[in-house]
PDB file as gemmi writes it, atoms N, CA and C in Angstrom:
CRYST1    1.000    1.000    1.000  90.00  90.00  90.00 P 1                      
ATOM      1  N   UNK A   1      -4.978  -7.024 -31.423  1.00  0.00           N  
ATOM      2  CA  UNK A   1      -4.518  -5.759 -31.961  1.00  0.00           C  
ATOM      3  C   UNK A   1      -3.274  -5.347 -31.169  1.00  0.00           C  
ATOM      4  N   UNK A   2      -2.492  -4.834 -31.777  1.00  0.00           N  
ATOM      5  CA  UNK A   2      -0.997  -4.600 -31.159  1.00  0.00           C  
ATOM      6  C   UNK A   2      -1.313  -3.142 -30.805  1.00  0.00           C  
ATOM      7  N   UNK A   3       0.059  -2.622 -29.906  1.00  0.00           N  
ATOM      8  CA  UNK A   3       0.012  -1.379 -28.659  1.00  0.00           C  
ATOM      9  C   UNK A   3      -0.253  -0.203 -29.991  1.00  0.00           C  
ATOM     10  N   UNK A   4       0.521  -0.754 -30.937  1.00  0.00           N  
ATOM     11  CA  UNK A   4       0.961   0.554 -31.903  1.00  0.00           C  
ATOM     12  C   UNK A   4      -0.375   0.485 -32.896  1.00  0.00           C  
ATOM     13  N   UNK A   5      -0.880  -0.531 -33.448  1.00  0.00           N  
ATOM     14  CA  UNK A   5      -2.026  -0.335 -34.381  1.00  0.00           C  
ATOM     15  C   UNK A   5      -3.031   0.245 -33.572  1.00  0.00           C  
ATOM     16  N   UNK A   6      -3.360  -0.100 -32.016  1.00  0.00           N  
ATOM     17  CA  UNK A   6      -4.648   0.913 -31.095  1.00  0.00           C  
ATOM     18  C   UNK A   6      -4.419   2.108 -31.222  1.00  0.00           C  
ATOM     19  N   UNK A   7      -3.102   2.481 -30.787  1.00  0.00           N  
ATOM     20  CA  UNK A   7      -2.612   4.052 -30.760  1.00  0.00           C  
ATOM     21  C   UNK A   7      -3.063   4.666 -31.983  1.00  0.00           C  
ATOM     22  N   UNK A   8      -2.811   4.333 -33.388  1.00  0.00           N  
ATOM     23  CA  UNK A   8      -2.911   4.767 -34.386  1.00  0.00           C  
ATOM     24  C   UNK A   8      -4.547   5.179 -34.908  1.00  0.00           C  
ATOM     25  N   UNK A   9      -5.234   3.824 -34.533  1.00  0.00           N  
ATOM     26  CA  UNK A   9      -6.743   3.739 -34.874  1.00  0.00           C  
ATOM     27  C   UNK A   9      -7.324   4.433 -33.708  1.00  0.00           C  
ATOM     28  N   UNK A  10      -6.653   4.931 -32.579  1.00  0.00           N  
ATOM     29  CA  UNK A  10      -7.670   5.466 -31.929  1.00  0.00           C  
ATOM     30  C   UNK A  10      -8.220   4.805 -30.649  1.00  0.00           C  
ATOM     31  N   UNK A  11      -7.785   3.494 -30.632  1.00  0.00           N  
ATOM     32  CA  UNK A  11      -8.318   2.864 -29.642  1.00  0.00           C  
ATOM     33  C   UNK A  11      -7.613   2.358 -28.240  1.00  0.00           C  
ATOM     34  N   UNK A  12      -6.867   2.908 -27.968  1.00  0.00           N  
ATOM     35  CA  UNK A  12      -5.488   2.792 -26.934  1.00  0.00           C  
ATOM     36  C   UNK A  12      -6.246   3.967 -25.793  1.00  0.00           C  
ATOM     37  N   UNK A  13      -7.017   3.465 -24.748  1.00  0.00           N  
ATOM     38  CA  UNK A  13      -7.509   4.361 -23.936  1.00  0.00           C  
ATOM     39  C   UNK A  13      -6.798   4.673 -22.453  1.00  0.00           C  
ATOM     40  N   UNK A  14      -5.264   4.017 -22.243  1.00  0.00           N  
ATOM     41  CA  UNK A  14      -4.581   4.116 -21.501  1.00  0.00           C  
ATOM     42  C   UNK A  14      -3.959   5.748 -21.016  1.00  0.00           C  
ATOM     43  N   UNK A  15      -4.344   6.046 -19.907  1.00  0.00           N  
ATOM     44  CA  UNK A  15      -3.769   7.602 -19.645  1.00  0.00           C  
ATOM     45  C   UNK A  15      -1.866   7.547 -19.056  1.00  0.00           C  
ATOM     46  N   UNK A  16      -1.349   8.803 -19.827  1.00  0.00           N  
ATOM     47  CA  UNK A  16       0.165   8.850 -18.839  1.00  0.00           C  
ATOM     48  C   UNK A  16      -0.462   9.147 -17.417  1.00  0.00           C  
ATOM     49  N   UNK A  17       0.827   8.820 -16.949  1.00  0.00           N  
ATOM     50  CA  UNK A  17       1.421   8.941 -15.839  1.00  0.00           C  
ATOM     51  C   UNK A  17       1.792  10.492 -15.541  1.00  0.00           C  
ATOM     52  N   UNK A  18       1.201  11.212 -14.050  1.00  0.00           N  
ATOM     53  CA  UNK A  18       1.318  12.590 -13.793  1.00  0.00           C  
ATOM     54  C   UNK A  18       1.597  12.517 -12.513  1.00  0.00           C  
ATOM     55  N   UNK A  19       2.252  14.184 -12.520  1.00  0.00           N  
ATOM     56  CA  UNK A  19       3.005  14.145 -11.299  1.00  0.00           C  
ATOM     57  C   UNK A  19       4.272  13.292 -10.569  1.00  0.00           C  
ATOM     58  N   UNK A  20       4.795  12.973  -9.919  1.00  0.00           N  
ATOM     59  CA  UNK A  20       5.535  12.092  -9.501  1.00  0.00           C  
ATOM     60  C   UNK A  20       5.873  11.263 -10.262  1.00  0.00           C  
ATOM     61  N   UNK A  21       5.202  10.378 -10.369  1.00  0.00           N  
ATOM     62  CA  UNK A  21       4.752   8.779 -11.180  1.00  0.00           C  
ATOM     63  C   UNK A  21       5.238   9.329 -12.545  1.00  0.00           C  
ATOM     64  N   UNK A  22       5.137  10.473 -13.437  1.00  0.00           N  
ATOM     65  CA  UNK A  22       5.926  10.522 -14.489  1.00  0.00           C  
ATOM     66  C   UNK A  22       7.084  10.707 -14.161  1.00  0.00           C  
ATOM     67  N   UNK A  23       7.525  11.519 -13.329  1.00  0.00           N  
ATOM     68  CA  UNK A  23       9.369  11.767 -13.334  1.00  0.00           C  
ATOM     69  C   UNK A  23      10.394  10.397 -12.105  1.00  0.00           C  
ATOM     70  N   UNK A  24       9.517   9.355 -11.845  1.00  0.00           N  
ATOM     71  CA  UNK A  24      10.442   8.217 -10.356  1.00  0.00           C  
ATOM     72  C   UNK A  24       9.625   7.429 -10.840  1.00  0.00           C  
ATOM     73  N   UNK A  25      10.255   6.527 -11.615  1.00  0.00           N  
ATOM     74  CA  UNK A  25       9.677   4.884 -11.669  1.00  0.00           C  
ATOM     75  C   UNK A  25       9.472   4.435 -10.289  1.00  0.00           C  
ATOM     76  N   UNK A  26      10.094   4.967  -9.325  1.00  0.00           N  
ATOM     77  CA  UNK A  26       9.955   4.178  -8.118  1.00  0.00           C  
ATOM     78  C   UNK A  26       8.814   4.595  -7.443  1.00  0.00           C  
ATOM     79  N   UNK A  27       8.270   5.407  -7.718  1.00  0.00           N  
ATOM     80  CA  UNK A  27       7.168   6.431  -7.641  1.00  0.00           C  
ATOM     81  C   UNK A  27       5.583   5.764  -7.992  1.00  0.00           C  
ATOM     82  N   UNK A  28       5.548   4.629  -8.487  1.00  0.00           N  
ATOM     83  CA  UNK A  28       4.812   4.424  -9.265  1.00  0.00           C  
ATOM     84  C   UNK A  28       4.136   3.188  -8.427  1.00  0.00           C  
ATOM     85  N   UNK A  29       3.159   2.400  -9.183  1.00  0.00           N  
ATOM     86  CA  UNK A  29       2.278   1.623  -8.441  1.00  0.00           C  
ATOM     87  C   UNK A  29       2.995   0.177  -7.675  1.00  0.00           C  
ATOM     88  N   UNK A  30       3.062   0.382  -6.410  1.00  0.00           N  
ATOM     89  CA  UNK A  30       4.209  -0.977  -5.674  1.00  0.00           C  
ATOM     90  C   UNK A  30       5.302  -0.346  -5.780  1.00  0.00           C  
ATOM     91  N   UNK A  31       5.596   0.552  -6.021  1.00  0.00           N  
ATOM     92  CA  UNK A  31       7.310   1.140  -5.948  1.00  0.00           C  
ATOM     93  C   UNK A  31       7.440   0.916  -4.309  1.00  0.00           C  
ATOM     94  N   UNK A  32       9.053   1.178  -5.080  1.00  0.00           N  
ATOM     95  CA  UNK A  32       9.642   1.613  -3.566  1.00  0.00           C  
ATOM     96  C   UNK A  32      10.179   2.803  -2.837  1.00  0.00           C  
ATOM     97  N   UNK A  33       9.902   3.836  -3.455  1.00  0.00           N  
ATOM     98  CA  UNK A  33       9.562   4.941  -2.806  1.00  0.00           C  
ATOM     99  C   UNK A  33       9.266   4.605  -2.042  1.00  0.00           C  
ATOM    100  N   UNK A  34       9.733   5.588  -0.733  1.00  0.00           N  
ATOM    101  CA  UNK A  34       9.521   4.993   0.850  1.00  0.00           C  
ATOM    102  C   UNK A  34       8.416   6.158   1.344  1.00  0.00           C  
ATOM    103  N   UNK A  35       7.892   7.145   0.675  1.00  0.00           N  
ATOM    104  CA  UNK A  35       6.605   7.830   0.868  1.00  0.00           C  
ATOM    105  C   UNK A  35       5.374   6.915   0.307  1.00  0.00           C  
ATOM    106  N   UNK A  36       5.444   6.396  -1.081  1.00  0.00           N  
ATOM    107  CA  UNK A  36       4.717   5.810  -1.509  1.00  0.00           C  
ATOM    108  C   UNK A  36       4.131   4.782  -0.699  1.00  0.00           C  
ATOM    109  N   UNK A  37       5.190   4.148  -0.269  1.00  0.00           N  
ATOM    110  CA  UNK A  37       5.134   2.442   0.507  1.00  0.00           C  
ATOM    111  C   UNK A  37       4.437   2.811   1.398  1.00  0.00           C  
ATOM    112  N   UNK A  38       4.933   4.002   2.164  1.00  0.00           N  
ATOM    113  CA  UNK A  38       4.068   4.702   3.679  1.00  0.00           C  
ATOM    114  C   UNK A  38       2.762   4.569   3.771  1.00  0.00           C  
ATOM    115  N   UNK A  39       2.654   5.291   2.664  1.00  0.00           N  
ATOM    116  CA  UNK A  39       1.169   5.617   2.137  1.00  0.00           C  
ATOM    117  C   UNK A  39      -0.392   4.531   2.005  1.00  0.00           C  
ATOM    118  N   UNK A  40       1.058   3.740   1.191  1.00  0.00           N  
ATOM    119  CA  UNK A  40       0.439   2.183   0.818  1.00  0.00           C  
ATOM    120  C   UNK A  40       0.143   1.404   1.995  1.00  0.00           C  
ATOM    121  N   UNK A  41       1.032   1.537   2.997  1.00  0.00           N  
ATOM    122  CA  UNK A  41       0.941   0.424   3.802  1.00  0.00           C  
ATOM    123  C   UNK A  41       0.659   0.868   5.454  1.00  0.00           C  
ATOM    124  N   UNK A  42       0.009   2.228   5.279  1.00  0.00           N  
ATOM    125  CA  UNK A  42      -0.289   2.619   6.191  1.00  0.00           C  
ATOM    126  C   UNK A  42      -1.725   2.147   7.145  1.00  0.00           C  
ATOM    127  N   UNK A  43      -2.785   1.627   6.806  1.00  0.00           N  
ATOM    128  CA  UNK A  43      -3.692   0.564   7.960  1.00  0.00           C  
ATOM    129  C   UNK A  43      -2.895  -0.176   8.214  1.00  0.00           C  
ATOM    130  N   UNK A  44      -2.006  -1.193   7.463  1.00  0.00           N  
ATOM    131  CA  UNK A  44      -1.341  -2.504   7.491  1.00  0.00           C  
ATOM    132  C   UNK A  44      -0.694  -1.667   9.290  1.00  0.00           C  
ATOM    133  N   UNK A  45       0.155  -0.771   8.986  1.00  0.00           N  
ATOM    134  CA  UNK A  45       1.216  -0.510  10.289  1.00  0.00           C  
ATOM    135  C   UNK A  45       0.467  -0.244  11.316  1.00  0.00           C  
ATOM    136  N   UNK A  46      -1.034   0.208  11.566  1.00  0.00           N  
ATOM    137  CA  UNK A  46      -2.313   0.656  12.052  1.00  0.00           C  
ATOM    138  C   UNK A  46      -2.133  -0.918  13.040  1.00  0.00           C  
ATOM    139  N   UNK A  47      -2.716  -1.754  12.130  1.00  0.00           N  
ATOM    140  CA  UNK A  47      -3.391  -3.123  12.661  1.00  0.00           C  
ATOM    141  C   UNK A  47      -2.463  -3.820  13.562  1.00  0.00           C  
ATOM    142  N   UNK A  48      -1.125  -3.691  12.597  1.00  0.00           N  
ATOM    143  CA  UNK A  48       0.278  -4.608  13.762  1.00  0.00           C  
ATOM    144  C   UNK A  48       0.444  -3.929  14.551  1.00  0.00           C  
ATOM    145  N   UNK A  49       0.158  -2.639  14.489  1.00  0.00           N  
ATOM    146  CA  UNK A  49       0.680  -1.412  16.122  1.00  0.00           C  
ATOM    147  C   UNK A  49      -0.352  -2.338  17.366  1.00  0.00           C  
ATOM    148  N   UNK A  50      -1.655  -2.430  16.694  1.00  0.00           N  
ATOM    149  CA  UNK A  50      -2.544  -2.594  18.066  1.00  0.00           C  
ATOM    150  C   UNK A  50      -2.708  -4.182  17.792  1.00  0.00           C  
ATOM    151  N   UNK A  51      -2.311  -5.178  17.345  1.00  0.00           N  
ATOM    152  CA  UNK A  51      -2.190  -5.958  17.691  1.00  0.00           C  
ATOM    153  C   UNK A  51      -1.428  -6.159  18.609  1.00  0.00           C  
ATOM    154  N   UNK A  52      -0.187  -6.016  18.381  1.00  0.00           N  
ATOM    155  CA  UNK A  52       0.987  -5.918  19.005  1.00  0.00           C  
ATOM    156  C   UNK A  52       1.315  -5.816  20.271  1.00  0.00           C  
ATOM    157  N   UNK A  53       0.193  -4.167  20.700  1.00  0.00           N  
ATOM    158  CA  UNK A  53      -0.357  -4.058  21.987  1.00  0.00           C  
ATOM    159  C   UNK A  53      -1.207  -5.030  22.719  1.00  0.00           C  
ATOM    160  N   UNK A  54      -1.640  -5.589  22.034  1.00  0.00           N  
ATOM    161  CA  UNK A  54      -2.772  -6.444  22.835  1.00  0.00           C  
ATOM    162  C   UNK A  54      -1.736  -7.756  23.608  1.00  0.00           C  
ATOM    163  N   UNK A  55      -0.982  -8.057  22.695  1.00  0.00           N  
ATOM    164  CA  UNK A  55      -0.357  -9.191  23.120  1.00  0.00           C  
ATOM    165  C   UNK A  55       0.826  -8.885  24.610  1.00  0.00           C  
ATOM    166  N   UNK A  56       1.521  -7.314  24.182  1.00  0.00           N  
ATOM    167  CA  UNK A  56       1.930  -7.076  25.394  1.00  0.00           C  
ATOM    168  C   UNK A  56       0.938  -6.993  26.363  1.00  0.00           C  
ATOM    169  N   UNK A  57      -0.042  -6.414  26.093  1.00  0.00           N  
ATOM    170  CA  UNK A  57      -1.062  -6.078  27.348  1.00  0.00           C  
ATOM    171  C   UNK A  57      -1.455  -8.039  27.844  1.00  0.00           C  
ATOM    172  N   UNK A  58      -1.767  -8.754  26.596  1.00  0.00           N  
ATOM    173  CA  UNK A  58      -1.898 -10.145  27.501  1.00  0.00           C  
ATOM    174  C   UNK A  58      -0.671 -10.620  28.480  1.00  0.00           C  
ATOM    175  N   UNK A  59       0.750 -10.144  27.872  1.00  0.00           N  
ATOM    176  CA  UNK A  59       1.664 -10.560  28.486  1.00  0.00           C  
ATOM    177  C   UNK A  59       1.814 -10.655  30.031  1.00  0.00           C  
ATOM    178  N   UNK A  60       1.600  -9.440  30.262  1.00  0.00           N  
ATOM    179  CA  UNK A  60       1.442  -8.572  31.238  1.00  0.00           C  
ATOM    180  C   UNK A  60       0.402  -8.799  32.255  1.00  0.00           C  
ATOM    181  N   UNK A  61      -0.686  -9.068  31.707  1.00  0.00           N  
ATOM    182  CA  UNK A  61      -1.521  -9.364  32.945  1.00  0.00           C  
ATOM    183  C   UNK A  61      -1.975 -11.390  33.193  1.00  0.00           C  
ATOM    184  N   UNK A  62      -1.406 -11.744  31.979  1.00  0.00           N  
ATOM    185  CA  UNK A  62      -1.409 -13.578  32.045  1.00  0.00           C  
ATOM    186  C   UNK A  62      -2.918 -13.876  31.767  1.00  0.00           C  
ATOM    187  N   UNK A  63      -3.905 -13.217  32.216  1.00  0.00           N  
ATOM    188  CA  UNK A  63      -5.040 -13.533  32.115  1.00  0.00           C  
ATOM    189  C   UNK A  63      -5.771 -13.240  31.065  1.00  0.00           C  
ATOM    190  N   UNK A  64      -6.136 -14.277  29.791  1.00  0.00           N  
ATOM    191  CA  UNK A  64      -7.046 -14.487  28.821  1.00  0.00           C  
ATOM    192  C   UNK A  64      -8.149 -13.622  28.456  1.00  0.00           C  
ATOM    193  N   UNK A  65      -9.208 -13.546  29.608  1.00  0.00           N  
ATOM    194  CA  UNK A  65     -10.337 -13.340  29.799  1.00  0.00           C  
ATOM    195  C   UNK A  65     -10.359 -11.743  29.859  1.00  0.00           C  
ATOM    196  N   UNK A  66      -9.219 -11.160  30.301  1.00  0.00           N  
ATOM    197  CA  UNK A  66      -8.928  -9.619  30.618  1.00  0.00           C  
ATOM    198  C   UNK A  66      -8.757  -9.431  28.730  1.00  0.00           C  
ATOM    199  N   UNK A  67      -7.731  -9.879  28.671  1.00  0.00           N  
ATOM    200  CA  UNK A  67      -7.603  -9.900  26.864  1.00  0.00           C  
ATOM    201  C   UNK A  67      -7.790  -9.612  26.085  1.00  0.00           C  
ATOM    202  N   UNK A  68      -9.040 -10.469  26.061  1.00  0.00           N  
ATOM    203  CA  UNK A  68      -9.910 -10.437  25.137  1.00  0.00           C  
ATOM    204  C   UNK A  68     -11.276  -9.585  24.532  1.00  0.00           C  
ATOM    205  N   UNK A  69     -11.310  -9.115  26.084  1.00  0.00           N  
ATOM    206  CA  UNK A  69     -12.522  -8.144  25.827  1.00  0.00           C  
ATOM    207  C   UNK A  69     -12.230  -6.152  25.513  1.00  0.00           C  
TER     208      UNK A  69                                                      
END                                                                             
């Protein structure tokens, strides 16, 4: 069934787009809106922060065993 025969019969259960996401394509799901992305990828920046740390902190003391725990 095509986009336009669902619409017509009734069966097209897709909702618009509100707020934001209607007025900035970039706004929208994977955009690049740089609030959006924030938003999106905010554990991700979480996990590399304290990874990150750990590895300076191994740097720093050379010892493995300190490290790790």
């Amino acid at each position: 069934m095509t986009l336009h025969k669902a619409i017509r019969h009734g069966k097209e259960k897709r909702r618009d787009y509100r707020g934001t996401k209607a007025v900035d394509p970039n706004c929208q799901n994977h955009g690049d809106c740089f609030i959006c992305q924030g938003n999106r990828t905010y554990h991700d920046r979480k996990r590399r922060s304290a990874a990150e740390d750990q590895i300076a902190e191994f740097a720093a003391t050379g010892d493995w065993r300190e490290a790790r725990d």
